[in-house]
Every structure is written in C-alpha cells, then in structure tokens.
VEXDREN-930364 format. One record per atom (N, C-alpha, C, O, CB): residue in three letters; z, x, y. Coordinates in steps of 0.1 Angstrom, whole numbers, plus 5000, padded with zeros to 4 digits. Each point is the difference from the previous one (the first is absolute). Last residue first. Glycine has a CB too. Layout:
VEXDREN-930364
ALAZXY ...
//
This chain:
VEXDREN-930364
UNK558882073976 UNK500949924998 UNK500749995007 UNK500949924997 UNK498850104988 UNK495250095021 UNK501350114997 UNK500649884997 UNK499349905001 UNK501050345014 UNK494849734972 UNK501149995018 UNK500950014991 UNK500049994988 UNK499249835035 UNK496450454964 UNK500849904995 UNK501049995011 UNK500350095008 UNK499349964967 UNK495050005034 UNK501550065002 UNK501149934994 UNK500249895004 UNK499050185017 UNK494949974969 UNK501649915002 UNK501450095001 UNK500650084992 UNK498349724990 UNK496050375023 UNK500850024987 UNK501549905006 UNK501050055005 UNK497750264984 UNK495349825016 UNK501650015006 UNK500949954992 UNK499749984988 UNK499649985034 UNK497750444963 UNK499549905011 UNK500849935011 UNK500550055010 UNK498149914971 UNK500950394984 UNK500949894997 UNK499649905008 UNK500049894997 UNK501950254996 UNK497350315018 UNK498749984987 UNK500649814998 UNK499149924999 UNK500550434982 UNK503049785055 UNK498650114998 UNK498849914993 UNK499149925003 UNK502650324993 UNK502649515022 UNK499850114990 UNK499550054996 UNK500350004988 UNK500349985011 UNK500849625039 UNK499050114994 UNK500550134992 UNK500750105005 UNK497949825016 UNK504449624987 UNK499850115005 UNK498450044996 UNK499749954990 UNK503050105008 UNK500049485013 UNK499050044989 UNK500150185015 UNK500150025012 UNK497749654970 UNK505049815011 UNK500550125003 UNK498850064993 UNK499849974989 UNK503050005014 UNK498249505006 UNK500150114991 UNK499650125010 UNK499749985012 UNK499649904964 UNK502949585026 UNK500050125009 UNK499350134985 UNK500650014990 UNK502249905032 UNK497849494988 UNK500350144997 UNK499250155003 UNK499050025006 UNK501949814981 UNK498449715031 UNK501250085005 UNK500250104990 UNK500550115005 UNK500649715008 UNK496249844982 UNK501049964994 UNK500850095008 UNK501249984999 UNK497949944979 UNK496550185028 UNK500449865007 UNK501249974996 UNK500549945009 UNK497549974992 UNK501550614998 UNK499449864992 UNK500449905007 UNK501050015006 UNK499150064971 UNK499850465038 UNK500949864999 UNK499349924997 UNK499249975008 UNK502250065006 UNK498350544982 UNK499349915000 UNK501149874999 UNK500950004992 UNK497050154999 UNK501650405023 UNK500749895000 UNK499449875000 UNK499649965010 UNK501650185000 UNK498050414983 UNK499149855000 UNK501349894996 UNK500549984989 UNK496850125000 UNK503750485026 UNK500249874989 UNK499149855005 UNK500349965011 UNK502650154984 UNK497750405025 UNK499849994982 UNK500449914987 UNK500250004988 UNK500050185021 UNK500149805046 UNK500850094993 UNK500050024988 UNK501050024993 UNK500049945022 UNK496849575003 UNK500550115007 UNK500850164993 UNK501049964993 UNK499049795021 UNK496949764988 UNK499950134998 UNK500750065006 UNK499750045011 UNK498649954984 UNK501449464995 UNK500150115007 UNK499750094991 UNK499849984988 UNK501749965027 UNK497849524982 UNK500050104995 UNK500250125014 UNK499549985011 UNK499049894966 UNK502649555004 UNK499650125012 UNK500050154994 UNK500950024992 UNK500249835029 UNK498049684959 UNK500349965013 UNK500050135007 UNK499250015009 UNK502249784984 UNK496050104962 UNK500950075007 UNK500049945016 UNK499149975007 UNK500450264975 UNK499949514967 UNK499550035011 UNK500950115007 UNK501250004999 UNK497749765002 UNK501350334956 UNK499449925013 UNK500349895003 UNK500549934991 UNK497950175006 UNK503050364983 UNK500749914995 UNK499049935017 UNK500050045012 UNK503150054968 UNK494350324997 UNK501249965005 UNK500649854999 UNK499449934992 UNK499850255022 UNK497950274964 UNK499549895004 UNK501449934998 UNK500850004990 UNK496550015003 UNK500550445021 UNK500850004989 UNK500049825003 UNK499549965011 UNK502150334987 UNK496350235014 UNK499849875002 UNK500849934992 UNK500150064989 UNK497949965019 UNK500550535017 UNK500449874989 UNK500049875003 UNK499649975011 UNK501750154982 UNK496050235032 UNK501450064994 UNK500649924988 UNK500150064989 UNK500550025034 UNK494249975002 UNK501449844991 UNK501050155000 UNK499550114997 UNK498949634977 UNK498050325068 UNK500650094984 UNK501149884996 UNK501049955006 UNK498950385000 UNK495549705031 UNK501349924997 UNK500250034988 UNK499149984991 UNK500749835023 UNK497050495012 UNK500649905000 UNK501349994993 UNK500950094999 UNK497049845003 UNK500150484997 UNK498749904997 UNK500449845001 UNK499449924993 UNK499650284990 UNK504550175020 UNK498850055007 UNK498849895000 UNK499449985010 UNK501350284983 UNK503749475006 UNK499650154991 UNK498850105006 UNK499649955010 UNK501149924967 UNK503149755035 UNK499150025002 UNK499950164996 UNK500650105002 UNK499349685015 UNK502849804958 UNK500750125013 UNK498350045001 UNK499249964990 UNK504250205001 UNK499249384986 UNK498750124996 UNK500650085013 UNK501149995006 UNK496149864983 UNK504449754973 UNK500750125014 UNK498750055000 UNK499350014991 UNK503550105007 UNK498049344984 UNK499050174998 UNK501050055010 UNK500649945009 UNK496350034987 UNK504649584980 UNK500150085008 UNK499450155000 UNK500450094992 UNK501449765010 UNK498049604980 UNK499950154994 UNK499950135015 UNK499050025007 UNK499349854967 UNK502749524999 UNK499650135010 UNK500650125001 UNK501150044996 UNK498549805016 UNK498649714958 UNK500950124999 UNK499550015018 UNK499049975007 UNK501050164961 UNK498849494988 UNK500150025013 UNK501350155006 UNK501250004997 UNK497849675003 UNK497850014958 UNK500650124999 UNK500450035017 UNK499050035005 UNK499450064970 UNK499849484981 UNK500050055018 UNK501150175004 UNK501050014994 UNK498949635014 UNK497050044950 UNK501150085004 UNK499950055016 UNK499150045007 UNK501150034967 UNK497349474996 UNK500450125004 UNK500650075003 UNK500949935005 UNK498450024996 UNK499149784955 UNK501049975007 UNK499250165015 UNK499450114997 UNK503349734976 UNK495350094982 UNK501149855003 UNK500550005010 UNK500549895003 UNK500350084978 UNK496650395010 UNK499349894993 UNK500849875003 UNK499649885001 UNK499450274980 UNK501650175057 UNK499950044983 UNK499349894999 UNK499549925008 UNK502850214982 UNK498150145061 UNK499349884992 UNK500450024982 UNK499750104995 UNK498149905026 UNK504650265022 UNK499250014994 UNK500049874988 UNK500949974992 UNK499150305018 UNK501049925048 UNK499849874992 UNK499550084984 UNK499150085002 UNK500049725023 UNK504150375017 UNK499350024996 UNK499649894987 UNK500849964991 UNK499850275021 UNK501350005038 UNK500049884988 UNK498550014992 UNK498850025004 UNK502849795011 UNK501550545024 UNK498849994992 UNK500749874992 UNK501249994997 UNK497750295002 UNK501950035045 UNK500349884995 UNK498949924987 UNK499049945002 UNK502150045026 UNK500850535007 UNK498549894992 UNK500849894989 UNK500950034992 UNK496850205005 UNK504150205046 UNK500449864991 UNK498649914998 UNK499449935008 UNK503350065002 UNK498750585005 UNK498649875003 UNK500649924986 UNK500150044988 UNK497150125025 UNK504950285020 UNK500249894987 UNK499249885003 UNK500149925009 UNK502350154985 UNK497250485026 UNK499849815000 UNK500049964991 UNK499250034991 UNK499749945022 UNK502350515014 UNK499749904989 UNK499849854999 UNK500349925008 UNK500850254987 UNK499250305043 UNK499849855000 UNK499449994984 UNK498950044997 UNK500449915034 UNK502950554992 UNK498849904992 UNK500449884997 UNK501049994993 UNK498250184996 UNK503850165021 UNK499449975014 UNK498249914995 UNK499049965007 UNK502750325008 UNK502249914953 UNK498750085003 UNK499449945017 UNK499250075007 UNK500049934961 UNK504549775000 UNK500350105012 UNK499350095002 UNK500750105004 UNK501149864995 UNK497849694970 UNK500450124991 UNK500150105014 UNK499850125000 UNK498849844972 UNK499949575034 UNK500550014991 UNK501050084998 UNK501249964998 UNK497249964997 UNK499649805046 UNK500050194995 UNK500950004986 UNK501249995001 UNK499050145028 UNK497349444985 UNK500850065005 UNK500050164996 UNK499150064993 UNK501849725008 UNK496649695001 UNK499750125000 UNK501550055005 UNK500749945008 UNK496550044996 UNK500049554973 UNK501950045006 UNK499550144999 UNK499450034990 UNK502949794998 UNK494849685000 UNK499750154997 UNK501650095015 UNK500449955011 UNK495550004980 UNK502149554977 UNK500950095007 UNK499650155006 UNK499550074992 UNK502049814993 UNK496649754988 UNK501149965002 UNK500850055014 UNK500749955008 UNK499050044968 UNK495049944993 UNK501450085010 UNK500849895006 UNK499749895003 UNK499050335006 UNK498449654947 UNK500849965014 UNK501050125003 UNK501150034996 UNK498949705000 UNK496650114961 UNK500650095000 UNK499949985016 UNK498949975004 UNK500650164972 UNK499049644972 UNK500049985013 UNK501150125011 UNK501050034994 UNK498449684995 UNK497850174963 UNK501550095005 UNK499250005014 UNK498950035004 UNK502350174975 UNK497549564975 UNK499950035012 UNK501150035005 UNK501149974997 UNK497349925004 UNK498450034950 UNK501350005006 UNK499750075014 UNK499050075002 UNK502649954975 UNK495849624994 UNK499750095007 UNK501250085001 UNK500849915003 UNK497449975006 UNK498749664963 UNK500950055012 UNK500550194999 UNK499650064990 UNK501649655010 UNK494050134992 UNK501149984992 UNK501450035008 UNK500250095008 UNK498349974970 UNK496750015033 UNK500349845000 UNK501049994990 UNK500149904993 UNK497550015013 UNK501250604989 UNK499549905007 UNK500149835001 UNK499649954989 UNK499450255009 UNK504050224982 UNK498549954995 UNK500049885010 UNK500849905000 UNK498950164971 UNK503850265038 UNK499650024983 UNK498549934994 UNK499350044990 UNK503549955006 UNK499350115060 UNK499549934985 UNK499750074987 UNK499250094997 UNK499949775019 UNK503950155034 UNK499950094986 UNK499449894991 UNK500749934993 UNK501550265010 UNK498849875054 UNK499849884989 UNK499250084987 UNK498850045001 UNK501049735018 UNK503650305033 UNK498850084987 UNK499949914987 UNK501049964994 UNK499750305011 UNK500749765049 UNK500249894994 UNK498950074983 UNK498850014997 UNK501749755032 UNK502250385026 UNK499050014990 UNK499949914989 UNK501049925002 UNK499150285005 UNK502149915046 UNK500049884991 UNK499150074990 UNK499150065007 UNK501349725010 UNK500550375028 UNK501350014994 UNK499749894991 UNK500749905001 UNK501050185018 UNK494250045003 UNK500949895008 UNK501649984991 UNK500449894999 UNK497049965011 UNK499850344956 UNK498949995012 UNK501049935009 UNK500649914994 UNK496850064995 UNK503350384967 UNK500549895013 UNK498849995009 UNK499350085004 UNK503449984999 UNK496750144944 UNK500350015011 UNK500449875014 UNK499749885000 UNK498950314987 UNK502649904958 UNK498849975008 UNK500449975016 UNK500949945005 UNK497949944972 UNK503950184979 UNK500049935011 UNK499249955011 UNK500249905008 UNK501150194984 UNK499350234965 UNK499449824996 UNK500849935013 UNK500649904997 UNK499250094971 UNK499850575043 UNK500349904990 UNK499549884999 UNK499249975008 UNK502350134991 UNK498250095048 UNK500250064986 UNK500349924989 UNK500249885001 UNK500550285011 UNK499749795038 UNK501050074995 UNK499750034983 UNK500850044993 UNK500749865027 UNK496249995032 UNK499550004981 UNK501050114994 UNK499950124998 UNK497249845004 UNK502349755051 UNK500250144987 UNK500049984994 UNK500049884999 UNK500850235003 UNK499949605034 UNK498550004997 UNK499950164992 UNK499250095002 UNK499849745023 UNK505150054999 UNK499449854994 UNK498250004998 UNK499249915003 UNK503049965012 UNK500450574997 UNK500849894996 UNK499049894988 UNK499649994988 UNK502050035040 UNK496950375007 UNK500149854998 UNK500249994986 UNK499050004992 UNK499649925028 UNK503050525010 UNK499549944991 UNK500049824998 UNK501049935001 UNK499650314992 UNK502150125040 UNK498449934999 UNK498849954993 UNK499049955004 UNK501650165005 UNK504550074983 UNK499249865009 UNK499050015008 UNK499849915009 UNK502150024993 UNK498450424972 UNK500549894993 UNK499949915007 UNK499049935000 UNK502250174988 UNK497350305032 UNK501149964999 UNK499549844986 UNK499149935002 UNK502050195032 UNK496150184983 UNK500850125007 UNK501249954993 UNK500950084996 UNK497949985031 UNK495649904958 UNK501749885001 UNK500950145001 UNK499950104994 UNK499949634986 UNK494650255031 UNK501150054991 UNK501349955005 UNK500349975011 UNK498350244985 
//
C-alpha cells in the first residue's frame, strides 16, 4: 500500500486513456482500423515527474509531464499531432487521484509546486501559471499587468 506518491513507479503506469500504458517511461499505442493498412500511432514519453505540497495539507502532489506525438495516416497525406500534458494527482485512499490536467507550452524546462500554484517554464522560457479548482481542474493564472 502507497504511503506516499513518491513511491510510485512513474515510468511503468497506466495513465489511462488512448495512451496505453508505460513500460520503462515509454508506451507506444497503435490504432488499426483494418489490418495491413496503415495505422495511427501515439507514441507517449515521461518527461518528468516534480512533487510538492500544493494546497498546504502537508501532502506531497505530483505534477507528472507526458510528452505525446502523435501519427495519423489519410488517404493523401499524414498528420502529425505532438503535445505535452501536465497530470496533478494527490494520493487518494485507493492510490493515485488525477486532480487535473491541462496540456502545456513544450518542451518543459522546469516545473514547481508551490502555494496553490504549478509553475510551469517552457524551453522558450516562457512562463505559465496553473491553479487547481475543484471540479475545474487546473485552470491558467491570468499574469497581472
């Protein structure tokens, strides 16, 4: 039984959805529509994983950074789709609880938790700002003027 969030492996979870589970911080889900025909693929890379006290409970959150590309095949041509996506989870009676998730400016260079705010920095240096809000999930801090 998990006392703490960081104790959890990370790089071998199953976050769910058309992502399909991590084996070694890596998963790879291949969606056929019909066999020996090409295919679309979502390929999917931890990134990250950043623990802090969010909401001053004395409880360890974890912002977990996934790195998703994604291939889908047309008749003429393919589309390529590439995002990353920041999960909060907080440790629930039965494990690991998503709080929210919201999908970020990538690559991320550095992420904190601190004081009821997810501080996230993009390779470009920019800077966003994400609160938790209950049912809302997380929700972009507008920066002041």
């Amino acid at each position: 039984r998990l006392t703490s969030l960081r104790q959890l492996d990370w790089c071998n979870h199953d976050y769910g959805g058309h992502k399909g589970p991590l084996r070694a911080g890596r998963g790879s889900l291949h969606l056929y529509r019909q066999l020996d025909r090409p295919h679309d693929t979502i390929n999917t890379r931890l990134a990250g994983v950043v623990y802090g006290d969010l909401d001053g409970d004395r409880q360890v959150e974890a912002a977990v950074i996934l790195h998703i590309v994604s291939w889908f095949p047309g008749p003429t041509e393919t589309r390529t789709s590439e995002r990353t996506t920041l999960y909060l989870y907080q440790l629930g009676p039965t494990g690991p609880t998503e709080l929210g998730r919201v999908d970020v400016a990538g690559p991320v260079r550095a992420v904190t938790i601190h004081r009821g705010v997810i501080d996230v920095v993009g390779a470009d240096r920019r800077r966003e700002r994400y609160q938790h809000q209950g049912d809302d999930g997380l929700v972009l801090v507008p920066r002041s003027p």
